[in-house]
C-alpha positions as CSV (number, residue, x, y, z in Angstrom):
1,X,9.7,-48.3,13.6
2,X,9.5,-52.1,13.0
3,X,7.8,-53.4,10.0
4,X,6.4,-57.2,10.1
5,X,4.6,-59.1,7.3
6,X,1.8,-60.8,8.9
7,X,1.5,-64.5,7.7
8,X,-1.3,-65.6,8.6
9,X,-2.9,-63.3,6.1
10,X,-4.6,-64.6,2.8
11,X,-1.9,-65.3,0.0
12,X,-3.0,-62.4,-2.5
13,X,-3.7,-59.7,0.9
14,X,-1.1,-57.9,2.1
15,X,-1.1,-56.7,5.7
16,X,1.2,-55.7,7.6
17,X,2.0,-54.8,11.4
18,X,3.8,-51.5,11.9
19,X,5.0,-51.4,15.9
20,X,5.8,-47.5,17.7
21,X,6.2,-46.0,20.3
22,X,4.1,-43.5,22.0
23,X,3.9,-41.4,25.4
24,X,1.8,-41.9,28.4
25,X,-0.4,-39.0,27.3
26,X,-1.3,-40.4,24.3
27,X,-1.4,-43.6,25.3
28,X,-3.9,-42.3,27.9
29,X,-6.0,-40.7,24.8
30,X,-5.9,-43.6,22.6
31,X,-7.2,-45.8,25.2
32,X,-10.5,-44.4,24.9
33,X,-11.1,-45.2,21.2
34,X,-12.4,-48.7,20.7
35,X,-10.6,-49.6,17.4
36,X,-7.3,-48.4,17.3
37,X,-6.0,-49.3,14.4
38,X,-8.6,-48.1,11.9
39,X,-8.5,-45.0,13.7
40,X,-4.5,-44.7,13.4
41,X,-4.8,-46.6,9.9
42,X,-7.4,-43.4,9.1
43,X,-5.2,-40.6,10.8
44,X,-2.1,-41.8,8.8
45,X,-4.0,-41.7,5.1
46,X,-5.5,-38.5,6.0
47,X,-1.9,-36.9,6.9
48,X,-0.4,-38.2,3.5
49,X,-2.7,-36.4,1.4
50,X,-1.3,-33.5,3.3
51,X,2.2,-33.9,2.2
52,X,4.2,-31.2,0.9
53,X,4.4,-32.4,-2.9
54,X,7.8,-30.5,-2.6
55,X,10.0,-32.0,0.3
56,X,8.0,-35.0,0.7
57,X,6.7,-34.0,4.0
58,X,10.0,-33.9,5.3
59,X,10.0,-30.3,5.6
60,X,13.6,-29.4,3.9
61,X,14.4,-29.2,1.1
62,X,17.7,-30.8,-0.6
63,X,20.0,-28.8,-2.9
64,X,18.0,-30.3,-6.0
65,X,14.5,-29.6,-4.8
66,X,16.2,-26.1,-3.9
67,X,17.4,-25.1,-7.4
68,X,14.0,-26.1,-8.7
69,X,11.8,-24.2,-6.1
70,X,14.3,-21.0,-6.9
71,X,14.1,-21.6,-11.4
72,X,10.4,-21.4,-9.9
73,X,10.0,-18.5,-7.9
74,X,11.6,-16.6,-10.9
75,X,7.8,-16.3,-12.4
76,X,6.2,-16.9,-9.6
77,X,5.9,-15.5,-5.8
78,X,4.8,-16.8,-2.5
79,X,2.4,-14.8,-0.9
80,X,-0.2,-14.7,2.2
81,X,-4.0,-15.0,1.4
82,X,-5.9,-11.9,3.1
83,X,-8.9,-13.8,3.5
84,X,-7.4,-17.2,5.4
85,X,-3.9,-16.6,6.4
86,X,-2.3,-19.4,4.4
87,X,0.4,-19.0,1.9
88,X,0.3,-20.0,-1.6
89,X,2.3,-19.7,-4.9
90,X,0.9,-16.9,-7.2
91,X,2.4,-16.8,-10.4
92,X,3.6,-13.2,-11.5
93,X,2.1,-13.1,-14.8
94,X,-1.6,-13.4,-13.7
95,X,-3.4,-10.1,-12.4
């Protein structure tokens, strides 16, 4: 992914132009939409406040992050809601 400060933005505004590939099906998709970037600039802010808090959205967890989530699970379990399918943390201690 290339990153490339745009100059001929105002001095105190900060933009930014953020270049990536895609395939022909998306492409194809996008093509419809008539302003791609807000729509991508939306997509991407909506994703981050998604992010696992945990791994960083990486989805792994370092040896660090591991020994924490582990002192964790100690008073706490993971378990699978009934009603939506999703799993969460419960802590042990609350009925």
């Amino acid at each position: 992914m290339e990153i490339k400060n745009n100059k001929r933005n105002k001095i105190n505004k900060k933009n930014y132009i953020i270049s990536l590939k895609i395939d022909k099906n998306l492409y194809e998709r996008l093509s419809f939409i008539e302003d791609k970037s807000n729509f991508i600039r939306i997509a991407i802010l909506k994703a981050l406040e998604n992010v696992c808090p945990l791994c960083n959205g990486s989805g792994v967890l370092n040896e660090n992050q591991k020994k924490h989530v582990e002192e964790l699970l100690i008073n706490h379990e993971i378990l699978k809601c009934n009603k939506c399918g999703e799993i969460f943390i419960k802590c042990k201690k609350s009925k």
